[in-house]
C-alpha positions as CSV (number, residue, x, y, z in Angstrom):
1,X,69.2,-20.1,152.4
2,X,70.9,-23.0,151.5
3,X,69.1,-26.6,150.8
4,X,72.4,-29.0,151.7
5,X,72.0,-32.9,151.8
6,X,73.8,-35.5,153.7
7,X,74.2,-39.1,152.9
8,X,76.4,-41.8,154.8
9,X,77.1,-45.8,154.1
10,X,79.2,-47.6,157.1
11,X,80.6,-50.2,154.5
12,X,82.6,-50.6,151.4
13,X,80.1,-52.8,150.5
14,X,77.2,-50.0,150.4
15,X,76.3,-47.3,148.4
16,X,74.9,-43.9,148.5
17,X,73.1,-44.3,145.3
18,X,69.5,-44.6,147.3
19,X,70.0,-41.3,149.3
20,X,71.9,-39.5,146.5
21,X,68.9,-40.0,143.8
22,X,66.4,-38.9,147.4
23,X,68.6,-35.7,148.3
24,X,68.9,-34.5,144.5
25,X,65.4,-35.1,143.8
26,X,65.2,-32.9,147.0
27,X,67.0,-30.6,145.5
28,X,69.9,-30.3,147.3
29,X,72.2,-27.4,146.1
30,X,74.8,-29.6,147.4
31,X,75.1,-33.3,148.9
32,X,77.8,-34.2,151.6
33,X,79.2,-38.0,151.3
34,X,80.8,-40.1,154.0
35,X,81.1,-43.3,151.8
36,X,82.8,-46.7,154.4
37,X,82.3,-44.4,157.0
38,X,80.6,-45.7,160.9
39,X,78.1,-43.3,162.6
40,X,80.5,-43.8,165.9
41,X,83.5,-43.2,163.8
42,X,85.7,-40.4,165.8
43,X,85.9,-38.1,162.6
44,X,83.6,-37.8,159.4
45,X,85.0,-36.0,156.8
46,X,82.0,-35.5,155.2
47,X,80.6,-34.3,158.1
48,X,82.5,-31.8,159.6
49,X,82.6,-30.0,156.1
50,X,79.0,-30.1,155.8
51,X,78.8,-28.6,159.5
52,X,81.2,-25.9,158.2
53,X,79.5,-25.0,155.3
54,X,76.3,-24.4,157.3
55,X,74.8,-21.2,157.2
56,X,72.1,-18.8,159.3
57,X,68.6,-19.8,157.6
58,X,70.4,-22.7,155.6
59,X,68.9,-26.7,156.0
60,X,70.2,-30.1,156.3
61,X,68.5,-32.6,154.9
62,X,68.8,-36.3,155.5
63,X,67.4,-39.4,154.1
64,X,67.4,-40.9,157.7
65,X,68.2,-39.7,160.4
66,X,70.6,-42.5,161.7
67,X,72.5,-41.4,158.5
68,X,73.6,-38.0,160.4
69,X,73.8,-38.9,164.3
70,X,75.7,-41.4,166.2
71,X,73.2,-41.5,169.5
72,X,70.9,-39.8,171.9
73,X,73.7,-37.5,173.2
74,X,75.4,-36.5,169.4
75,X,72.0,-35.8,168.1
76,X,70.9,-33.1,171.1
77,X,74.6,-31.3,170.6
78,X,74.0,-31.1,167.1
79,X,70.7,-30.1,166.9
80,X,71.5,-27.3,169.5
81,X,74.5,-26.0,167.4
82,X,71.5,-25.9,164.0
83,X,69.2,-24.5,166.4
84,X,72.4,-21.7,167.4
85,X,72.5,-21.1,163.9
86,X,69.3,-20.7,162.7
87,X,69.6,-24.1,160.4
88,X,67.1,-26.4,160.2
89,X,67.6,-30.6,159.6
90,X,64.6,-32.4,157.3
91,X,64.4,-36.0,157.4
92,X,63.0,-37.4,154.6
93,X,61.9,-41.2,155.7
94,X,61.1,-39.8,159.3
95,X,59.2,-36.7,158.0
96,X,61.1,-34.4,160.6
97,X,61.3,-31.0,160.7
98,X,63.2,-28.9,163.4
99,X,61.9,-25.6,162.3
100,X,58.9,-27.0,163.9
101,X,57.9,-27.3,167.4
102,X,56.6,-30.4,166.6
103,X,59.2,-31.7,164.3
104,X,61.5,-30.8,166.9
105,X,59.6,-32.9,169.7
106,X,59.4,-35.7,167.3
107,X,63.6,-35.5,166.2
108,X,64.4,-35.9,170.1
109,X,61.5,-38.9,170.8
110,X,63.0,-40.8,167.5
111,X,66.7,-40.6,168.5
112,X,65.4,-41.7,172.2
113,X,64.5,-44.5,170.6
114,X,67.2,-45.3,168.1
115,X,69.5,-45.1,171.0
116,X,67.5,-48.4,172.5
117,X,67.2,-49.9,169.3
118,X,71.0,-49.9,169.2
119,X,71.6,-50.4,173.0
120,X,69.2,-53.9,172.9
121,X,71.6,-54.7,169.5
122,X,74.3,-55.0,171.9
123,X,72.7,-56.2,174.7
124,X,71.7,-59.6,172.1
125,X,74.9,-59.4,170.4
126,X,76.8,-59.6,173.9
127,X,74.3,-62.5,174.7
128,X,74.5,-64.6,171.9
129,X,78.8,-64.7,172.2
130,X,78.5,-65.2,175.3
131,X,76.2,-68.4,174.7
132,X,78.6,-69.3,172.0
133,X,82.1,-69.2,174.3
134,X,79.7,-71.5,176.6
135,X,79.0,-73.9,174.1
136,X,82.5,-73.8,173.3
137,X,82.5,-72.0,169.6
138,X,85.7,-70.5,169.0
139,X,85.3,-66.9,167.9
140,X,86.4,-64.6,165.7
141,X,88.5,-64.9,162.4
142,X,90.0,-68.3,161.7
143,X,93.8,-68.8,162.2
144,X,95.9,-68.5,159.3
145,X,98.4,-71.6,160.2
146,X,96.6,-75.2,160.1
147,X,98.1,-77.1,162.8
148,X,99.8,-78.7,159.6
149,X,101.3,-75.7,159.1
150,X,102.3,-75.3,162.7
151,X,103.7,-78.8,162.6
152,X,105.7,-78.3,159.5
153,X,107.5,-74.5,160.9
154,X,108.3,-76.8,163.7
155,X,109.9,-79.1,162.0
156,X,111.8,-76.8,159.7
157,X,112.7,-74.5,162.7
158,X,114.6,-77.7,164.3
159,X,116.2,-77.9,161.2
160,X,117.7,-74.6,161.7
161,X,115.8,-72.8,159.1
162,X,115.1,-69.1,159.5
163,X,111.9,-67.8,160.8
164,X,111.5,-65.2,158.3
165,X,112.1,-67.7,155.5
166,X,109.3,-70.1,156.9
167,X,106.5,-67.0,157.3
168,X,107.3,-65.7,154.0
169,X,107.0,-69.6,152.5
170,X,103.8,-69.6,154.5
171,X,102.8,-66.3,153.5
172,X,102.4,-64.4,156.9
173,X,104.3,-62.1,159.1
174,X,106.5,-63.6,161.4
175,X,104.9,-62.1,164.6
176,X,101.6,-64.3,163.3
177,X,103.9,-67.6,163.3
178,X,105.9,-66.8,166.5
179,X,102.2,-66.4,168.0
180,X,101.3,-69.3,166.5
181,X,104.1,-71.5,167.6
182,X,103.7,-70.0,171.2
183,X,99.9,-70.9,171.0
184,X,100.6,-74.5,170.1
């Protein structure tokens, strides 16, 4: 009977130290780390070897619960594998228990609503680019080539330089200046 942790950051820029100090205090015989990993990502390493190492009478404890699912749907076919196994998940910020009837009511009513929370995210993120392509804001990251640049592989293309030579002068690939050039 087995007291494992679990602890996730989506970015490079993050850290775990927060949920690390939380689950040892815990303590955690053990604390599984996806570090730059997403909650939607297709595989977590992390993850998957903490789901392995799970045992009959064993529990997972989490710092958040967002930390450990990905939505509504992730979170029922998890909890139903734990609940298989006899393991139960503890969040520590959320105060949930699955060995509980209650906790277990409360796990499925908090992941309803972290799957709105992220849904309406969308919903205002899909809104607000849209309001910006109406107002004409060109998205996303800038180009690499100034029009200057442009200009000049023009020029030096008519002069019969090589394309490779004039990408690696203006330090990108050469499919980024042939699009470039075809977008100009």
């Amino acid at each position: 009977m087995a007291v494992y942790g679990y602890a996730r950051v989506s970015t490079d820029e993050q850290n775990l130290d927060l949920q690390i100090h939380a689950l040892n205090s815990a303590g955690c015989e053990r604390i599984f780390r996806d570090e730059g990993v997403s909650a939607v990502a297709e595989t977590r390493p992390a993850f998957e070897a903490m789901l392995a190492a799970l045992q009959s009478g064993d529990t997972l404890l989490v710092w958040k619960n967002d930390r450990a699912f990905r939505c509504l749907r992730d979170a029922i076919l998890t909890i139903e594998r734990f609940e298989k196994l006899g393991v139960a998940l503890r969040s520590m910020t959320e105060f949930i228990d699955t060995s509980t009837p209650v906790g277990r009511a409360m796990f499925y009513i908090l992941n309803v609503f972290a799957e709105l929370e992220r849904e309406m995210i969308c919903e205002r993120t899909r809104a607000g680019l849209d309001a910006a392509r109406r107002k004409g804001k060109r998205l996303g990251r800038r180009p690499k080539l100034t029009n200057e640049h442009i200009a000049w592989a023009r020029e030096s293309l008519d002069a019969g330089e090589a394309p490779l030579r004039i990408a690696r002068i203006l330090d990108v690939s050469s499919r980024t200046l042939s699009r470039a050039l075809e977008r100009s």
